[in-house]
C-alpha positions in Angstrom: 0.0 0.0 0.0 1.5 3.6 -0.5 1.2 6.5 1.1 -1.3 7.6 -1.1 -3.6 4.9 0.0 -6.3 5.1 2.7 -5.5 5.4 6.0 -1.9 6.6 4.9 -3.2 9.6 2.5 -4.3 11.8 5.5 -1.0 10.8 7.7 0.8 12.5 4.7 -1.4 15.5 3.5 -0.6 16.2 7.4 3.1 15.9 7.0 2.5 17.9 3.9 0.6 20.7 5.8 3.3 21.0 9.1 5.6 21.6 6.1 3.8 24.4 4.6 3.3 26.3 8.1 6.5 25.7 9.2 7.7 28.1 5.8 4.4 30.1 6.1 3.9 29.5 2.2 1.5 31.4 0.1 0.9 28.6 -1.7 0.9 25.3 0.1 1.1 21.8 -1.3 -1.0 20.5 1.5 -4.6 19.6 0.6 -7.6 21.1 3.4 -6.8 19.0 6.7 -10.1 20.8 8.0 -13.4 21.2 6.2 -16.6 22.9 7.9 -19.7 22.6 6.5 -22.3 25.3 7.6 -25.2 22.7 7.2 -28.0 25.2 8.1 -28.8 28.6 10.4 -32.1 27.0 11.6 -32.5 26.4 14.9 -35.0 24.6 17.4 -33.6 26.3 20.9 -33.0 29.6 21.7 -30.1 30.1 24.0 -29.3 33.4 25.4 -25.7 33.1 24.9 -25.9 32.2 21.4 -24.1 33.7 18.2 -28.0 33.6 16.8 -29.1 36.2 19.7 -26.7 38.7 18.0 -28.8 41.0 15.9 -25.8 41.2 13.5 -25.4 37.9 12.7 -27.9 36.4 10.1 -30.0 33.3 10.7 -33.1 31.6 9.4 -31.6 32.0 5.7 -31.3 28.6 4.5 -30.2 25.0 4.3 -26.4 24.1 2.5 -27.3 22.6 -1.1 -26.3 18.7 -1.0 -24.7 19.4 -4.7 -22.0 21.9 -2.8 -21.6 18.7 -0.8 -20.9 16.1 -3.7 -18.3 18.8 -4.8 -16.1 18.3 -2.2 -16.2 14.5 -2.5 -12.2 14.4 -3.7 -11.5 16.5 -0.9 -13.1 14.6 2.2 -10.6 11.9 2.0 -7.8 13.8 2.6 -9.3 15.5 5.4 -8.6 14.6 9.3 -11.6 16.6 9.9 -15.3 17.5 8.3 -17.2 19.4 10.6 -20.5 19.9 10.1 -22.2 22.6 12.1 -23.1 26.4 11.4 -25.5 29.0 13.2 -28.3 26.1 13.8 -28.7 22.8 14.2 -27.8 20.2 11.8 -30.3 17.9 12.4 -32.8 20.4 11.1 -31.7 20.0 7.6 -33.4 18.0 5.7 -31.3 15.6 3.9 -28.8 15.5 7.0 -28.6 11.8 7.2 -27.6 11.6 3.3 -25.1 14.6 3.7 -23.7 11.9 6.2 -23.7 8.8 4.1 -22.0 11.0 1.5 -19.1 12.2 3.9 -18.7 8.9 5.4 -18.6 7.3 2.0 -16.2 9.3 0.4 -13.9 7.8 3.5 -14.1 10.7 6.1 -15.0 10.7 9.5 -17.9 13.7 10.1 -17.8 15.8 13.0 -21.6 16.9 14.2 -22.7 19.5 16.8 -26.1 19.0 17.9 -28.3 20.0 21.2 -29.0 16.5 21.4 -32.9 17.4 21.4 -34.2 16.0 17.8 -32.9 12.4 17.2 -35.7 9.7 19.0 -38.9 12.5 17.4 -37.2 12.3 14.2 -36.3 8.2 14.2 -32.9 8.8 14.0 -31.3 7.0 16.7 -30.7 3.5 14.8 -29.6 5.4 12.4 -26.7 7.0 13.9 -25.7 3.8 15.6 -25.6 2.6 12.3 -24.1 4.9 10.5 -20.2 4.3 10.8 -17.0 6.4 12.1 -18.5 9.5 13.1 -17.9 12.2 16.2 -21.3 13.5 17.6 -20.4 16.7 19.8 -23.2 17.4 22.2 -23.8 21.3 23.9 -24.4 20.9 27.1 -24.3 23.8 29.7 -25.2 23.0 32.5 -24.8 20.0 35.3 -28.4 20.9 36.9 -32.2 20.7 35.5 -32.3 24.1 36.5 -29.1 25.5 34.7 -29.4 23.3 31.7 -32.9 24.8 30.7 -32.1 28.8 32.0 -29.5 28.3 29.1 -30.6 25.8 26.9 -34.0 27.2 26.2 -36.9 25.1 24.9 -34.7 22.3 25.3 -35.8 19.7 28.2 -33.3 18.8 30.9 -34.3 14.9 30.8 -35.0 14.8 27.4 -31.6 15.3 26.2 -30.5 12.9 28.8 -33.0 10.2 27.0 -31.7 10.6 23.6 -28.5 10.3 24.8 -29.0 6.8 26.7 -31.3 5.3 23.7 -28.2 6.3 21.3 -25.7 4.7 23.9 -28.1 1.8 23.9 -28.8 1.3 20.5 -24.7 1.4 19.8 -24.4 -1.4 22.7 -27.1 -3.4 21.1 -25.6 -3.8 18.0 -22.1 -3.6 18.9 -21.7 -0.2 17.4 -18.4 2.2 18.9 -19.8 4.6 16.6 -21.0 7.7 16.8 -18.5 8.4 19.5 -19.8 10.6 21.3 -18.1 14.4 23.0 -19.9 16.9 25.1 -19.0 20.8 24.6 -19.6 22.8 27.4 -19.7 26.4 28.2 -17.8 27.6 31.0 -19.5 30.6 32.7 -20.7 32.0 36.0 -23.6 29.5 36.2 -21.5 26.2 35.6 -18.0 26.8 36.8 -19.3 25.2 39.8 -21.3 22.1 37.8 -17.9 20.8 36.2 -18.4 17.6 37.8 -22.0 17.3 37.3 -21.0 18.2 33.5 -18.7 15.2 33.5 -20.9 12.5 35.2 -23.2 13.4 32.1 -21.1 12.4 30.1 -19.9 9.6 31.6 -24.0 8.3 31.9 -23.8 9.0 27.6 -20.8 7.0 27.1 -19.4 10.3 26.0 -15.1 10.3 25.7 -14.4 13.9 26.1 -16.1 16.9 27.4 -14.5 20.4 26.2 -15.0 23.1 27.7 -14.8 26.5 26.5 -14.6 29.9 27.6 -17.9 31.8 26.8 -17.3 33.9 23.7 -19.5 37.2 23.5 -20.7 36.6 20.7 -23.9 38.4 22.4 -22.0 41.4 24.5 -25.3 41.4 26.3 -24.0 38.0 27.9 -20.6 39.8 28.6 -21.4 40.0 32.8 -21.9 36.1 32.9 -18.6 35.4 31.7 -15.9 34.2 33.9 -12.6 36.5 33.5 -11.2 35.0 36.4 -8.4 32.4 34.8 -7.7 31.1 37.8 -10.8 30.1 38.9 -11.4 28.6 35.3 -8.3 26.5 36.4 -9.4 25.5 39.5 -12.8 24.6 37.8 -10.8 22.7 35.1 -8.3 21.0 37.6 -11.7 19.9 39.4 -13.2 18.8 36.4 -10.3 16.8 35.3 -9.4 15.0 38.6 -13.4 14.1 38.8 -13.4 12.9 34.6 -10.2 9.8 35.6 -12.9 7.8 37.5 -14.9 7.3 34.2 -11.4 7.5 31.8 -13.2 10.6 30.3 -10.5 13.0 28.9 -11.2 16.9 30.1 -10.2 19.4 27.4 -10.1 23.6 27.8 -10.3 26.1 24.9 -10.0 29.7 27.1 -11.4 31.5 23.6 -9.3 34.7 25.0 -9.7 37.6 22.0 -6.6 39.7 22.1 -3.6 38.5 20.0 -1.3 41.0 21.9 -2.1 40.4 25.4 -3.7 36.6 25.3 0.3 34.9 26.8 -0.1 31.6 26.8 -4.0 31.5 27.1 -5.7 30.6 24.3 -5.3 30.5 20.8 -4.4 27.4 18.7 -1.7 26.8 21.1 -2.6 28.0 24.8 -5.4 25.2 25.4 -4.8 22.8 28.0 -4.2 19.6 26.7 -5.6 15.9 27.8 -2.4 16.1 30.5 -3.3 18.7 31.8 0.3 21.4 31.0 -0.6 24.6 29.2 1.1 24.2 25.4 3.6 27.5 26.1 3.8 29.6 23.2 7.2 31.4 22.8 6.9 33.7 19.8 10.0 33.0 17.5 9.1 36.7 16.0 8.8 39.4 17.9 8.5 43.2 17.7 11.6 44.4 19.9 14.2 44.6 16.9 12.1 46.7 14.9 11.0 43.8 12.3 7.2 43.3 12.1 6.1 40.1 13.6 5.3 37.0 11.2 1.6 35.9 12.0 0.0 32.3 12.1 -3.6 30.9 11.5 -4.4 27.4 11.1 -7.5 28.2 9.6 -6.2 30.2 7.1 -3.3 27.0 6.4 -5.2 24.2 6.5 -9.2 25.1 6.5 -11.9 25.9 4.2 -15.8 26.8 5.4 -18.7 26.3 3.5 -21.5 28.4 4.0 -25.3 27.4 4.2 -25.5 29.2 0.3 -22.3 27.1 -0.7 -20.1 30.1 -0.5 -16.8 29.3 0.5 -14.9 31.4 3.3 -11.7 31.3 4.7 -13.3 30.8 7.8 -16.3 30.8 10.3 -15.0 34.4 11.8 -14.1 35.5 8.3 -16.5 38.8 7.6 -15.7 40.1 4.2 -17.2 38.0 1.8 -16.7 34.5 0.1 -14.1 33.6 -2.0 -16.1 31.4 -4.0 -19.3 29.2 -4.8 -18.9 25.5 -4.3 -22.2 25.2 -6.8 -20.6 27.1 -9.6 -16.9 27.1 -9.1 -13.8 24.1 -9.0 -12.6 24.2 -5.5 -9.4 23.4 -7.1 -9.0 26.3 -8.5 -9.5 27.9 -5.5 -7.8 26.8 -2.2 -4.3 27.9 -4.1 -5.8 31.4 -5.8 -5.2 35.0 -5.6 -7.6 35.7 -2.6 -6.0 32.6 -0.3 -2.6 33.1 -1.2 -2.8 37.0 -0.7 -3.9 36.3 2.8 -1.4 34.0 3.7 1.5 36.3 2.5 0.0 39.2 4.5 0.1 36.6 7.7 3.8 36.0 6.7 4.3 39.7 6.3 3.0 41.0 9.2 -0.1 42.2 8.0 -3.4 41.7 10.0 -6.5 41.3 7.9 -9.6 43.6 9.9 -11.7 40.1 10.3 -8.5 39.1 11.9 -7.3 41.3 14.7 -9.5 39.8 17.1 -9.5 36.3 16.2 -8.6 33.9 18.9 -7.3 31.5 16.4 -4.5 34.2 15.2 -0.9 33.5 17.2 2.8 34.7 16.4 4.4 32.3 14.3 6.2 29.9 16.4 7.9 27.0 14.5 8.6 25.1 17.4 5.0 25.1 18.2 4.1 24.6 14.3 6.3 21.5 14.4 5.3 20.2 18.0 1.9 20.6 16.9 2.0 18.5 14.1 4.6 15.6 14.9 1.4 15.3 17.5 -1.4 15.0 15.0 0.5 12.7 12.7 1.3 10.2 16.1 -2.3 10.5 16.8 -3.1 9.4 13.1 -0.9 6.9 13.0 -2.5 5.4 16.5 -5.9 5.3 14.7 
């Protein structure tokens, strides 16, 4: 088999990827490691401290067209990662089961977020359990009835618990690992205190992992139930963490801090806490004290492409200033290396920060040590699978 065959073709587009940030090239050789598919902006629930309760952000506009979907089909199998998610909830759209089959077909593994409320009143469960290698990341904030529904509104406490023990169920019955199953938490004033009631729901769904994150304010409205405190979100992960070994649950932390200049090691593609529980330091190989500007770094902008629910493709999910294509009209081909990508890339090498970009957690000084580090780990944890 060569390295071009399945499994081996996404161990070396990786490779080829590390390689391409580690020069910061324009134009990389690396195929997309990370798709995103905005399957819709529809949404059941109606959280408080969702990107939808921002008046500015648009919702309600559509579902993704399945041919934008079938276009990407040479690209899935080089991917380590195809996301589908957006400003809704997936299992809204609907053709979401074939969007599936087609993902999973084409040899990749999708990654869903869902509130975990639709699957039994939609006959879905078997389904999933059924379906093959596929990562189901479940929002849950909250540890508590009453937390759960003051955030997770119109969504019922023990309701999402059922779905999640029929799925774990059906997969038992037939012998199914997949989907496997993650929570996603929020990390706010209401739930820094239900980390360990966050984890033993997870542990009850046979989930893996449970991230949490930082509450973004995507709503500024939201900003006074944010914790600032990083300690205490320490303390609250430490706790979190110590509780998650008794069910061999692994207890991940993205900060989602917004300033590039004063974020230190918190946040960022390389300030979360890994599954050992050390912060990934981040020592900026280019700095601004010998006059030089500093060389900038985004993994999204490297290694990512997001599809919109029109079939627009962005750089990314924070990107504001327009698509730089239409996956129902254009060659992704002759995109992912043209003018628009590779004149971001070399303003990121140059210095040069993009407006949609200033604030972006996911934008760090290029560090090559990190670069490297970051991917000798993704290509042992490849290789594993």
């Amino acid at each position: 088999m060569s390295v071009f065959d399945r499994p081996y073709r996404r161990l070396y587009n990786t490779m080829l990827s590390t390689v391409d940030k580690l020069f910061s090239r324009s134009e990389v050789r690396a195929r997309p490691l990370r798709i995103h598919l905005e399957v819709n902006d529809f949404c059941n629930l109606k959280c408080p401290h969702c990107p939808r309760e921002n008046p500015d952000i648009p919702k309600n506009t559509g579902h993704i067209p399945i041919e934008a979907i079938r276009n990407l089909v040479p690209w899935f199998r080089d991917a380590t990662y195809v996301g589908l998610a957006g400003n809704g909830e997936p299992f809204l759209h609907p053709d979401i089961m074939e969007i599936l089959r087609i993902v999973t077909s084409a040899g990749a593994t999708p990654s869903v977020i869902s509130n975990a409320t639709l699957w039994k009143k939609l006959g879905m469960v078997n389904q999933l359990a059924g379906l093959g290698p596929m990562l189901l990341n479940v929002s849950i904030d909250g540890g508590t009835k009453q937390t759960f529904e003051k955030w997770r509104l119109r969504a019922g406490f023990e309701e999402v618990r059922a779905n999640l023990r029929e799925l774990n169920e059906a997969k038992r019955r037939t012998n199914a690992p997949f989907p496997v199953v993650n929570f996603i938490s929020c990390l706010m004033k209401d739930t820094i205190g239900e980390v360990e009631q966050i984890v033993d729901l997870a542990a009850e769904a046979g989930a893996n992992v449970v991230i949490f994150q930082n509450m973004y304010p995507y709503n500024k409205l939201m900003d006074e139930a944010r914790v600032k405190d990083m300690d205490a979100c320490r303390a609250a992960i430490s706790r979190a963490r110590k509780h998650a070994r008794r069910h061999n649950i692994r207890i991940d932390w993205l900060p989602m801090s917004v300033d590039v200049d004063e974020r230190g090691t918190e946040g960022g593609s390389y300030g979360a806490i890994t599954a050992a529980g050390t912060d990934r330091q981040r020592t900026p190989q280019n700095g601004t004290s010998n006059g030089r500007r500093p060389r900038y770094h985004c993994d999204n902008i490297m290694h990512q492409i997001h599809v919109t629910v029109k079939g627009e493709i962005k750089f990314c999910c924070f990107w504001t200033e327009g698509a730089v294509g239409d996956l129902t009209k254009d060659d992704f081909g002759d995109l992912w290396n043209g003018e628009s990508w590779r004149k971001l890339r070399e303003d990121l090498r140059n210095g040069i920060r993009p407006n949609p970009c200033r604030n972006c957690h996911n934008l760090v000084l290029h560090d090559r040590k990190q670069i490297l580090r970051a991917g000798l780990q993704d290509m042992r944890d490849l290789w594993r699978q």
